[in-house]
N, C-alpha and C positions, 0 to 999 in steps of 0.2 A: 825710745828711752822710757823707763820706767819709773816711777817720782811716789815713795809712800810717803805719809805726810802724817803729821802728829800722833805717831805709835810712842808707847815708851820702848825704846829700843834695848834690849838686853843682851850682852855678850859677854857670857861666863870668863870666857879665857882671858880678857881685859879688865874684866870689874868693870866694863860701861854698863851703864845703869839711866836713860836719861830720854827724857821727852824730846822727838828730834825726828826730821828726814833722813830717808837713805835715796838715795839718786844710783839706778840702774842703768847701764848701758850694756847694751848685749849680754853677755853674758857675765859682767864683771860690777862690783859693787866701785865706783868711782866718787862719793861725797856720803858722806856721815855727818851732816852737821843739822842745826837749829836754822829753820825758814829759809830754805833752797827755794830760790826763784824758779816759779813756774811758767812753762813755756809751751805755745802749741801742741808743739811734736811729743809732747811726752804724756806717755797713758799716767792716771794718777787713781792712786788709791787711798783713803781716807782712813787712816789708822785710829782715829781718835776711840780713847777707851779701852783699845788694844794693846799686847803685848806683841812687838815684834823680835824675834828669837832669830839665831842658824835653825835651818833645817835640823829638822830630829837625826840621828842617827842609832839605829837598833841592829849590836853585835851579834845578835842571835835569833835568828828568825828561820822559818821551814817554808819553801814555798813547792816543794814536792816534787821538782823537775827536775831530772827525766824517774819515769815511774808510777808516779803515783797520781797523774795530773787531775784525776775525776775529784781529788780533795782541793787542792791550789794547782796554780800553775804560774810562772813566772808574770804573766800579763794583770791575773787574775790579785798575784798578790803584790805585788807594783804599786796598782791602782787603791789598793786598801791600807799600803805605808802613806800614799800621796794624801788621801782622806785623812789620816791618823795626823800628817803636819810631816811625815819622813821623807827626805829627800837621800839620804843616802843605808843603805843594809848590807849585812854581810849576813849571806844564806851557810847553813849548814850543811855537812854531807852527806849524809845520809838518805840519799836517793836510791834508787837500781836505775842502772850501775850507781854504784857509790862513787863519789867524786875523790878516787884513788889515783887518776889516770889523769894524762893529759887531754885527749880527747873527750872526755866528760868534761873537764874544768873548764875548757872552750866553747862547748856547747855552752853549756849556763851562761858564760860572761857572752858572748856574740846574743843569746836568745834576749840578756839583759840592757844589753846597748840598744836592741827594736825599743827599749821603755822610756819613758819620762823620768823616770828612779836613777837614780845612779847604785846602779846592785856589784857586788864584790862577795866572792864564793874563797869559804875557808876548803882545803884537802883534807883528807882522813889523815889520820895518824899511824894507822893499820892498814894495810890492804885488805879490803873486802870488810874494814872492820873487826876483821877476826881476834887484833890483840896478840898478832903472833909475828907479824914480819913488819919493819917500819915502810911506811910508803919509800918514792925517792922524792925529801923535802928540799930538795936544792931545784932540782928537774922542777918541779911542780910551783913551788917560788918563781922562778923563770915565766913562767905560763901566766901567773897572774895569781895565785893563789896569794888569799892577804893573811894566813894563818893557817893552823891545823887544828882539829877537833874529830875523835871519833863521839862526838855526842847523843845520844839516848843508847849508847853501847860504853861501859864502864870497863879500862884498858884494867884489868885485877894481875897482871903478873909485875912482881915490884921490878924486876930489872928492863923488861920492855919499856918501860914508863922511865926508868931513869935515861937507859937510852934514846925513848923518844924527845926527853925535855934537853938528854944532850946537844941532838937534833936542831931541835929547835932553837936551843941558846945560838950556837953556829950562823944560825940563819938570820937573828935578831924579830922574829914574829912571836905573836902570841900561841902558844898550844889551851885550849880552854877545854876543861875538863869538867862531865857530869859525873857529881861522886854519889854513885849508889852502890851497895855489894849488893849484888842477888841474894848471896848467899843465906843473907841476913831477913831476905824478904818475902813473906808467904804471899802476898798479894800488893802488885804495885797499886798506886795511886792511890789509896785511902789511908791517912798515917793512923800507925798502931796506936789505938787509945781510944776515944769517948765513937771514932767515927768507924773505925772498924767494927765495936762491938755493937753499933747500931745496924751494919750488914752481916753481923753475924760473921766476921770472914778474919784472918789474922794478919794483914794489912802489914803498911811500910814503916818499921821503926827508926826512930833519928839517928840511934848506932849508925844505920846505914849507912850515912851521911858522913856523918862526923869521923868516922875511923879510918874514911879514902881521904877527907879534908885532911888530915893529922900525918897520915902516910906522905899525900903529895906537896904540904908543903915543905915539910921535909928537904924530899927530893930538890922540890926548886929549890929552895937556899942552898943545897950543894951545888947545884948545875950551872944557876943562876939565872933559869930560863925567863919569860914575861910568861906569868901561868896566868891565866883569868879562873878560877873560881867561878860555875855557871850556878844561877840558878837559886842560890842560899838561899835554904829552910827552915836549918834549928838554931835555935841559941851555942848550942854547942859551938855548931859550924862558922858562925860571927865569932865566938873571942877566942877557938884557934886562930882564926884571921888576923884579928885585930894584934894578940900573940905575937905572930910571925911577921908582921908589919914594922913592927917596933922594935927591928931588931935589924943590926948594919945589912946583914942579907935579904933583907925583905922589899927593896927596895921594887919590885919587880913584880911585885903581887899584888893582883886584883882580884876583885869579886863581884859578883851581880847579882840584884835582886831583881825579880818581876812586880811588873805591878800588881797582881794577884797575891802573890803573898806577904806584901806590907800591906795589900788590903782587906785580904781574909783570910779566916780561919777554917779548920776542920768542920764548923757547924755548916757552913757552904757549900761543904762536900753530900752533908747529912743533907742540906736543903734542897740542892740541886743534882744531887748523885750523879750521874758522869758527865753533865757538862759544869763539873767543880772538878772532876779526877784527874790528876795532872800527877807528873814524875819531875821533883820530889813531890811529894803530896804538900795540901795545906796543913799546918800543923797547929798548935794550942797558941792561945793567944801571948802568953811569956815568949815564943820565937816571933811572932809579930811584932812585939813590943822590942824584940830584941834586934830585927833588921831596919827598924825603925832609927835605932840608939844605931847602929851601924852606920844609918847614909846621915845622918848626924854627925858623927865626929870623924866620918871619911873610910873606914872599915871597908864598910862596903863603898864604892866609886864611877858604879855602873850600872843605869836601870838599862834591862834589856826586856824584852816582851817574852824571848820561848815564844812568836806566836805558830799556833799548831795545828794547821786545819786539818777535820774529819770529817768524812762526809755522816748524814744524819742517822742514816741505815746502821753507821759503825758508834756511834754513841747512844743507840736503843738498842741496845745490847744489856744485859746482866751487867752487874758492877764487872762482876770478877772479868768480864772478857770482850769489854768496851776499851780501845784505845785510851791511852792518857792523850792530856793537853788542851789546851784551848786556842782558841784567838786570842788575838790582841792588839795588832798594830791602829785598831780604829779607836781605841777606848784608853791607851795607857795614858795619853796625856791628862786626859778628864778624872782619873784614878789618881795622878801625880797632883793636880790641883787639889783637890778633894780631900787625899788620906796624909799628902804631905806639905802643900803650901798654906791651905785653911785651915790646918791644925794647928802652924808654929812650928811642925817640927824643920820646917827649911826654908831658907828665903827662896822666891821665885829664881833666883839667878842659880842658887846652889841646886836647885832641882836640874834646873835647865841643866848645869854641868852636868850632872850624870846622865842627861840623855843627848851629847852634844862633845865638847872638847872632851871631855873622857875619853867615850869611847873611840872617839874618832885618832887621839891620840895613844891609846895605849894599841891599836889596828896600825897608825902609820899614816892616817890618811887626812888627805887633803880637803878638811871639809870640817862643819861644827864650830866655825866661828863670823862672825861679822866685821871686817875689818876692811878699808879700800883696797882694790888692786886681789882682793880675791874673787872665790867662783859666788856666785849672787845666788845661795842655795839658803832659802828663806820661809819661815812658817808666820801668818800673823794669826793669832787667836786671841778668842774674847774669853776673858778667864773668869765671866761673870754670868755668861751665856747658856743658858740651860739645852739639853736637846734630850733627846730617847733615842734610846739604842732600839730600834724599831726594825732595824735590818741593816743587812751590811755588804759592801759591795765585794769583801772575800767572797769565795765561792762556796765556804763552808759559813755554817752560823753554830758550830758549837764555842759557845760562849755562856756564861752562868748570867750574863748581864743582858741577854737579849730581853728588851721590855722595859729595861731600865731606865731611869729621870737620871742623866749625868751632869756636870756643871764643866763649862770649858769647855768653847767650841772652836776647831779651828774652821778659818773662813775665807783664806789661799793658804797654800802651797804655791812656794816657785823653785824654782830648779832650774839649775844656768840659765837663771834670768828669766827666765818663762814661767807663766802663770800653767799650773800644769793640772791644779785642783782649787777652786772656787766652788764652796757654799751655796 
């Protein structure tokens, strides 16, 4: 048994809030109360100081398998949610093969169960991605898929899209959608304005955004699907949200911000050049200020990471023809204390909701809360703890933050009841 002891214990989906033991056995949370009797046989960990949370949970994450494993790999990225405090992810599909198929979707979940993580693979929405023929989402549900996404590929033909959120309504899963138009965009990842014209290049305008955000939610209020919103950039892209929320069909819609861009701007891009280039791009500080006012009054409902490894080779490259994205799963929490529990803009608890019951509820899944008689998938962190991002156990390190003095350290990870990452 497992015995933590004087953490303050926090569980969004309850509103507990309280200095208190949790009592572990095997795999399940069995007492939540103040001064649990301690006993021989039980290993004990000293919360004091600490916040003890659920396990993270991050609905959008890349760990590149099958394909592209020389940047992540399932083990590789596992081990870097478990540091970050995540016990459970849902990988995207965007592999080769793309996770269109059943036998890809099996591979990933079987390669994921060898892990300490508890990982869940969303399916395309397209075959092959193409934006042309819908997978089969019933088949693919079956198999384990916990949603759909053709994500870093923008589905542009509007009745494919309404189809596919038909699709999906039927099925009752999320379909999450990145809203970019190419069409609109001469160069990804640098937003058009102060940062493009400091590469000289004509970069990613918010239009981009905001015109697929306006198209899709649309869509979902006729279809009724559960749309997630990936990613949110611009100001724009928040109060059509916010918009469509506040209205009897919006019942169903979400959205998500990264930690990167409640915490930085296009000057990040300037400072850092492609390990700040990211799809959507960072953008001016009024849209920061604006996904801020977002996970504020609930708009947005979901911090997810995008985290995005590339190998080093592929981010010393030219702006224009360096991969977007970055990391993240090591550093979001420390980003979430920082830009949004030390500012005031959110209580600890409402933070924690959006990386926790949220997501784990708007997925379906069994996880993201502290309650008895559930799975004991647990983060404790010291939210006062300083450390440096000095290196990182991904396989990739592009990150804008490598070097960096962060505040908020986590210092276990458990997962069904097991200590899986210890500080």
């Amino acid at each position: 048994m497992l015995l933590i002891q004087n953490g303050r214990v926090i569980d969004p989906e309850s509103n507990f809030d309280e200095i208190c033991d949790i009592l572990v056995k095997e795999d399940r949370i069995v007492k939540i109360q103040k001064d649990i009797e301690k006993t021989k046989e039980m290993q004990v960990i000293d919360a004091t100081g600490c916040v003890v949370a659920p396990g993270l949970v991050d609905v959008h994450v890349h760990f590149r398998d099958p394909g592209f494993t020389y940047k992540e790999d399932i083990e590789t990225g596992a081990k870097a949610a478990l540091k970050g405090g995540f016990t459970s992810v849902v990988l995207m599909a965007n592999t080769k093969p793309a996770v269109d198929n059943v036998e890809t979707l099996e591979y990933v979940l079987e390669k994921g169960k060898q892990t300490d993580l508890h990982i869940y693979s969303c399916a395309t929405v397209t075959k092959a991605m193409a934006g042309k023929e819908l997978v089969d989402m019933p088949k693919l549900l079956a198999a384990g898929a916990a949603g759909f996404t053709d994500d870093g590929i923008p589905i542009m033909d509007e009745a494919m899209m309404e189809q596919a959120m038909c699709a999906a309504a039927k099925c009752e899963v999320p379909i999450s959608l990145h809203e970019e138009d190419p069409s609109l965009i001469a160069n990804n990842g640098v937003n058009r304005g102060k940062a493009s014209a400091h590469f000289q290049i004509g970069g990613s305008p918010r239009e981009a955004e905001s015109t697929l955000i306006a198209r899709d939610l649309e869509i979902a209020k006729r279809t009724g699907a559960i749309l997630n919103i990936q990613h949110i950039s611009t100001k724009e892209g928040v109060e059509l949200v916010r918009q469509a929320k506040n209205t009897p069909e919006g019942k169903n819609i979400h959205a998500e911000a990264t930690p990167h861009h409640f915490s930085f701007t296009e000057e990040k891009t300037i400072e850092k050049g492609t390990l700040a280039k990211m799809n959507p791009p960072l953008r001016e500080e009024a849209d920061r200020q604006a996904i801020l006012q977002g996970l504020q009054d609930g708009t947005i409902d979901i911090i997810a990471t995008d985290h995005a490894p590339h190998s080093k080779e592929e981010k010393e490259k030219p702006i224009t023809e360096a991969p977007s994205g970055i990391i993240g799963l090591e550093t979001a929490l420390s980003l979430g204390i920082m830009n949004l529990v030390d500012t005031k803009m959110l209580s600890m608890s409402k933070f924690l909701a959006c990386m926790t019951c949220n997501p784990a509820n708007m997925y379906h899944l069994s996880c993201g809360t502290l309650q008895t008689e559930k799975t004991a998938d647990i983060v404790i962190f010291h939210p006062e703890q300083s450390w440096t991002a000095d290196s990182f156990v991904s396989k990739s390190e592009n990150s804008p933050l490598l070097g960096a003095s962060l505040k908020g350290k986590v210092l276990y990870t458990i997962c069904s009841g097991k200590i899986v990452y210890q500080a």
